[in-house]
C-alpha positions in Angstrom: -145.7 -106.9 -194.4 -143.9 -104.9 -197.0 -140.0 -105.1 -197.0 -139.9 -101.3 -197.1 -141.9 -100.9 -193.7 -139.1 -103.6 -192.1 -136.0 -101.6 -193.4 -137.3 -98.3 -192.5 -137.8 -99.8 -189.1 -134.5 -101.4 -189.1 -132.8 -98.0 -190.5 -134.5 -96.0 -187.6 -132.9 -97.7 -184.6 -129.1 -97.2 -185.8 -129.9 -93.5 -186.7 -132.1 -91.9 -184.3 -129.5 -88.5 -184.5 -131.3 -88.2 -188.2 -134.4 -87.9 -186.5 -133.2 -85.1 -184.5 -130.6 -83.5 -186.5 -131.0 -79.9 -188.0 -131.4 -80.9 -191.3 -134.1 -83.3 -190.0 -136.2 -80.3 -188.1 -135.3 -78.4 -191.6 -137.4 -80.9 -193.7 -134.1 -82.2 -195.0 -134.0 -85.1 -192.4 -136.0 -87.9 -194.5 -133.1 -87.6 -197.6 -130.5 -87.9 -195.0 -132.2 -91.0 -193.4 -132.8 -92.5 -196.6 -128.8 -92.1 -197.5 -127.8 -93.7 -194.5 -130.3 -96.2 -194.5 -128.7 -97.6 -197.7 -125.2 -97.3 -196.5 -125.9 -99.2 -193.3 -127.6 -102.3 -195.2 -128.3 -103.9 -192.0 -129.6 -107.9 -191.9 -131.7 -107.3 -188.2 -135.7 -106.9 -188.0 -136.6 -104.9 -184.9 -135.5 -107.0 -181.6 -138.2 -109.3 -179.9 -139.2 -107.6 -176.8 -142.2 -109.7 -175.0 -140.2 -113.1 -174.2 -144.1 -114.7 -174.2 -144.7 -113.7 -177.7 -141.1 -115.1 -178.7 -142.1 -118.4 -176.6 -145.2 -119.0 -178.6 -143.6 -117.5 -182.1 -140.8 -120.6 -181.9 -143.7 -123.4 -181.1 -145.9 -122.2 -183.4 -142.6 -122.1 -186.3 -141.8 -125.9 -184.9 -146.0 -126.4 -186.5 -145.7 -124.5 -189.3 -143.8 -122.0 -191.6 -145.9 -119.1 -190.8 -147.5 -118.6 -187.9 -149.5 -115.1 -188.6 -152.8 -114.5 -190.4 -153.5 -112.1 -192.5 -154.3 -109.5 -189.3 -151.1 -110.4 -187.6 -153.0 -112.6 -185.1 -150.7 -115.0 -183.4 -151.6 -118.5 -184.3 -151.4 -122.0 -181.9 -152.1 -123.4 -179.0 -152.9 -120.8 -176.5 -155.3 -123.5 -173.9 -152.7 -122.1 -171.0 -152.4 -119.6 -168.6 -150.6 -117.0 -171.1 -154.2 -117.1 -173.0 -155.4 -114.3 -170.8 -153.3 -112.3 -173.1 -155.2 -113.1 -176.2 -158.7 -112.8 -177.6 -160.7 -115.3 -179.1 -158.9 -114.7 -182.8 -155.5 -114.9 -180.9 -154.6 -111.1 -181.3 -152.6 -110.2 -178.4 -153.7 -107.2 -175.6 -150.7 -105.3 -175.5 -151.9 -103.0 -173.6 -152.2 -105.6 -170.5 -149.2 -107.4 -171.8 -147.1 -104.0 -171.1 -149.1 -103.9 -167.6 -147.6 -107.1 -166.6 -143.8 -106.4 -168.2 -143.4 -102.7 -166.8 -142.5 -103.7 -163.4 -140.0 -106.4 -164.7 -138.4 -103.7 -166.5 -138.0 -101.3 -164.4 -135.9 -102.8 -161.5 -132.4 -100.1 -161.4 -134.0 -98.7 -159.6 -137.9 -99.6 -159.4 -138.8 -96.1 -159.4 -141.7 -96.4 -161.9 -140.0 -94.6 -165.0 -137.6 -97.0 -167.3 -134.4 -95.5 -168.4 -132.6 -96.1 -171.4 -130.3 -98.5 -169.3 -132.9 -100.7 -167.6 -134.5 -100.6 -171.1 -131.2 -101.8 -173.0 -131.0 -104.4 -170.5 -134.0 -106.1 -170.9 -133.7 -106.1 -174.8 -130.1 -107.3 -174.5 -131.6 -110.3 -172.4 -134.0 -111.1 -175.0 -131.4 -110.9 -177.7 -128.8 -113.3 -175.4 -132.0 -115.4 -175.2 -132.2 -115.6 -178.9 -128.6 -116.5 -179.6 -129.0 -119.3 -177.0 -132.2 -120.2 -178.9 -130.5 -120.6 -182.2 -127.6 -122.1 -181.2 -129.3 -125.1 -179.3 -131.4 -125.5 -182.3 -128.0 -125.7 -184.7 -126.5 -127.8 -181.9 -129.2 -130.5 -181.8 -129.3 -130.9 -185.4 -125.7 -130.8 -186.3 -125.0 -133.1 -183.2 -125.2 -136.2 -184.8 -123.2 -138.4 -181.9 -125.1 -136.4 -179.0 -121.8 -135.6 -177.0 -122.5 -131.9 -176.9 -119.8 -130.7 -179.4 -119.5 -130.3 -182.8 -116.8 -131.7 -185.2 -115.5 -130.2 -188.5 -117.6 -133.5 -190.0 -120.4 -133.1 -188.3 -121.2 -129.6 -189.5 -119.4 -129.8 -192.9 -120.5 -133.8 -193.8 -120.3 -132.9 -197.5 -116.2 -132.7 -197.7 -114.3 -135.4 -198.5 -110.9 -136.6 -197.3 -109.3 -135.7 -200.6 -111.0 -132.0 -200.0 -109.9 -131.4 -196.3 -106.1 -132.4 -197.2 -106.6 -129.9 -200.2 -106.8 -127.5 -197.5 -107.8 -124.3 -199.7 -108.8 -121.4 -198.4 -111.4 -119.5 -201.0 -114.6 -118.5 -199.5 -116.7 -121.7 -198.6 -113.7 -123.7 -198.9 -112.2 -126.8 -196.1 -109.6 -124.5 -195.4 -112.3 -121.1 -195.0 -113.9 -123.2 -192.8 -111.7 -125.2 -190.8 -109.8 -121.6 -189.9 -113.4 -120.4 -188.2 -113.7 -123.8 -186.3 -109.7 -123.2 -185.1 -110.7 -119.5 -184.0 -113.7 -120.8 -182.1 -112.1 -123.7 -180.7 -110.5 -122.1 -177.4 -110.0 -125.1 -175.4 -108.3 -126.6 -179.2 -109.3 -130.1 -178.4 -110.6 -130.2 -182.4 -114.5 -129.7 -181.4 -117.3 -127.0 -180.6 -118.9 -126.6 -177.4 -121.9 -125.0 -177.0 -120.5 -121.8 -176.5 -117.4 -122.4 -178.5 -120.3 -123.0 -181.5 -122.1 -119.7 -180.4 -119.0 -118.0 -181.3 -118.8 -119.5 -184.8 -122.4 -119.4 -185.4 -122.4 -115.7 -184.6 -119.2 -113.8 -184.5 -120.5 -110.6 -184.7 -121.6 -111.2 -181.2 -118.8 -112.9 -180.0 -116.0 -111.9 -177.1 -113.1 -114.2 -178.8 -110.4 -112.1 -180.3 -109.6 -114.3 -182.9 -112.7 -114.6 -184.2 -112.4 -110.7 -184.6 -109.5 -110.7 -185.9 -110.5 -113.0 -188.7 -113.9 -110.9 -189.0 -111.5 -108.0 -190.1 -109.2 -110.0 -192.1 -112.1 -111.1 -194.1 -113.4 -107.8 -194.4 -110.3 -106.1 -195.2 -110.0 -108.3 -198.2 -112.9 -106.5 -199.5 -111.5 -103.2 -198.7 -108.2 -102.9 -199.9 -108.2 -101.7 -203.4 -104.7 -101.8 -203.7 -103.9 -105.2 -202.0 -100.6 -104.1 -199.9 -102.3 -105.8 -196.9 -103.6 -102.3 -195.1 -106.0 -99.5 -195.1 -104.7 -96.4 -196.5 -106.9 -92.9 -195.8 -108.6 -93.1 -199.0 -109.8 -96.8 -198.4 -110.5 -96.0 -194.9 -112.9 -92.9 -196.1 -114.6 -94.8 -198.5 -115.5 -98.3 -196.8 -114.9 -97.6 -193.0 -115.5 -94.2 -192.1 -119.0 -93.5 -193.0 -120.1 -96.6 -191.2 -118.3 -95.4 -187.9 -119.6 -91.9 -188.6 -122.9 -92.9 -188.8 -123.0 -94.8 -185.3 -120.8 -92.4 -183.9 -123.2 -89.3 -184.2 -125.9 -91.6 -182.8 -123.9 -92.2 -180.0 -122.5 -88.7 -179.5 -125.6 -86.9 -180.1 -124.4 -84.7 -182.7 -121.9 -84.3 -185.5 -120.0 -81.8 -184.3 -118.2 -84.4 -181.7 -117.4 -87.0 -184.5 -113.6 -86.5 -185.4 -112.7 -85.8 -189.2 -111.9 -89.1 -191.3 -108.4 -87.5 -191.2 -108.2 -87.3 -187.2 -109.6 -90.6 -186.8 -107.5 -92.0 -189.4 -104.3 -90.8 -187.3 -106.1 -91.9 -183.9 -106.0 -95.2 -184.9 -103.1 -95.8 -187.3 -101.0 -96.3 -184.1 -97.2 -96.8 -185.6 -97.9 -94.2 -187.7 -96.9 -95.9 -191.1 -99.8 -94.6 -193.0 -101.9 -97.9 -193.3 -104.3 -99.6 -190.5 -103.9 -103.2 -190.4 -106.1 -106.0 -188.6 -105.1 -104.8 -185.0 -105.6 -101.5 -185.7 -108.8 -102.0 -186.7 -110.1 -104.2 -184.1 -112.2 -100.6 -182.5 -113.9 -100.5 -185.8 -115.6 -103.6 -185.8 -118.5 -102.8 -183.8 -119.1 -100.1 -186.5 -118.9 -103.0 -189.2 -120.3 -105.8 -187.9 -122.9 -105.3 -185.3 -124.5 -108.2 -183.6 -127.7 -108.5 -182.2 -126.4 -107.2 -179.1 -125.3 -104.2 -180.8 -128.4 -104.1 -182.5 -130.5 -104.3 -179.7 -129.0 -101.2 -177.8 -129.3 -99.4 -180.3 -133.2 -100.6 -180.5 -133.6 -99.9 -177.3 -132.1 -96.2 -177.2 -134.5 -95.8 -180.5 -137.9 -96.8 -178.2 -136.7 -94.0 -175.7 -136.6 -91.4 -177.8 -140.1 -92.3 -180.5 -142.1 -93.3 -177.2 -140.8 -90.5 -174.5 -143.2 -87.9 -174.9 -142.3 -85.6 -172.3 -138.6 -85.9 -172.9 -137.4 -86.7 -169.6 -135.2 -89.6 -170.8 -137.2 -92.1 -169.1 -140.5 -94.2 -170.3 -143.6 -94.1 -168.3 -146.3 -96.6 -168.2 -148.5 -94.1 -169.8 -145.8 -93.7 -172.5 -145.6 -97.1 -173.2 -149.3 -97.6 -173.5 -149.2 -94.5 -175.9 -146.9 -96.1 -178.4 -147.6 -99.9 -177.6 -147.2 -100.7 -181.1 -143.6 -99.3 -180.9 -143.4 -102.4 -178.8 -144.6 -105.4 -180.6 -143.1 -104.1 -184.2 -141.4 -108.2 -184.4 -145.7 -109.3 -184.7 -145.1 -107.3 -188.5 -142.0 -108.9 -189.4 -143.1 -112.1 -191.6 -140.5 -111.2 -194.2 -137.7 -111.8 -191.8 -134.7 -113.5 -193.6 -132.1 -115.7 -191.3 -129.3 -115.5 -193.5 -126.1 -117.3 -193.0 -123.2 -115.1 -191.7 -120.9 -117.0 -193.9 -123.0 -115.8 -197.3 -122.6 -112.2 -196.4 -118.7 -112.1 -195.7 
């Protein structure tokens, strides 16, 4: 599928507001979504939402590269019970497949309407799934000794001695990488556990503080035009600010409840010296570095508002069935790229 069709579907789940903004109901709304399409630059395809299609998506990958023909048909092994799901050229019936899932979904309460919040949860769950996924599948191969934790040497075997007691710290160096391991390495015994190698793997999703603080310290290098260490108001409007303003009138529901870069400059420069360091940051970093968590709440609240056509805030069957394709966008995304958190820092 075209890389255009995947960004525009990426773009629409971080800025629905466009979608529903003045300028938007004006005729203006595509050049706005188009601006902050290109500020955003996000790295995530639409979340998966059917656990079954994700199931036979990572056997069929273990078989082969690509695992779609040229009409999007899922390809494999389908002699089980899940083949009731699938014709005889393996395309999926989505419209049984939703059949089956509503009920699973709607659960808080199982009133037969899903909310934004039993919606969010089931895509969150799918999105834990996948970090767990990709995790075990970095663990397993990295894991050379089979203890279940993963040593500097293990994941970095191409260092020498001479390089680790260099100990620099430029991007991709022993030192760059040793300093992740340390953050991740909450129980410092010198070694990742699965979780502690979660966290390192993917720190964007991650709950350790450290890691977040070295997110920001990273970023900030990047940010800080005139190197004193700190964001000053002019380096916070032009590499922070539109970010967080972007999310923020998603969130809100309008612009007119974002604060001014100049209010939430002063909101969060907390000793009032006139520069925000690391710490004061540290609320910012959902705004630059959403995770697949993030990413799939955001999806999530994106599904509610294309596929709820009688704008009750809630998604009936009917609705679903309506917009199934809303649904299953992840069968279109064969361009996906995987990339490396450490490349993009």
């Amino acid at each position: 599928m075209a890389k255009a069709v995947v960004y525009a579907l990426l773009a629409a789940a971080f800025i629905i507001f466009l979608v529903t903004s003045p300028a938007s109901q004006k005729g203006h709304g595509r050049d706005r979504w188009l601006a902050a399409n290109r500020r955003l630059g996000s790295k995530y395809p639409a979340p998966k939402f059917d656990p079954l299609v994700t199931e036979i998506e990572r056997k069929n990958e273990e078989k082969s590269p690509s695992h779609y023909d040229d009409d999007h048909s899922l390809i494999g092994n389908l002699d089980d019970p899940s083949s009731m799901y699938f014709d005889d050229n393996g395309k999926l019936n989505m419209t049984l497949r939703l059949t089956v899932l509503f009920p699973f979904i709607d659960n808080e309460p199982n009133d037969g309407l899903i909310s934004s919040k039993e919606l969010e949860m089931w895509y969150v769950k799918q999105a834990k799934d996948l970090l767990f996924y990709r995790t075990r599948k970095e663990m397993d191969y990295y894991d050379k000794d089979g203890d279940g934790e993963i040593s500097f040497r293990e994941y970095l075997p191409q260092f020498s001695e001479e390089d680790i007691e260099k100990n620099r710290m430029g991007h991709g160096d022993p030192g760059w990488w040793k300093e992740q391991i340390n953050n991740a390495d909450l129980d410092r015994n010198g070694t990742l556990s699965f979780y502690e190698f979660m966290d390192f793997l993917h720190p964007e999703d991650s709950n350790n503080i450290e890691i977040h603080r070295w997110l920001l310290r990273e970023k900030l290098k990047r940010m800080d035009s005139d190197r004193d260490g700190k964001l000053n108001l002019e380096e916070f409007m032009d590499h922070v600010y539109a970010f967080y303003k972007t999310y923020a009138e998603f969130e809100n529901g309008s612009a007119g409840d974002v604060p001014q870069p100049e209010e939430k400059f002063a909101d969060l420069d907390v000793n009032k010296d006139k520069g925000l360091d690391v710490e004061e940051l540290i609320p910012m970093l959902p705004y630059l570095h959403p995770g697949e968590l993030s990413h799939a709440k955001y999806y999530s609240s994106y599904l509610i508002h294309e596929a709820d056509d009688d704008k009750d805030g809630k998604l009936s069957l009917g609705e679903m069935l309506n917009h199934e394709m809303l649904f299953y966008t992840s069968l279109l995304d064969v361009d996906e790229d995987d990339d490396d958190f450490h490349d993009e820092l």
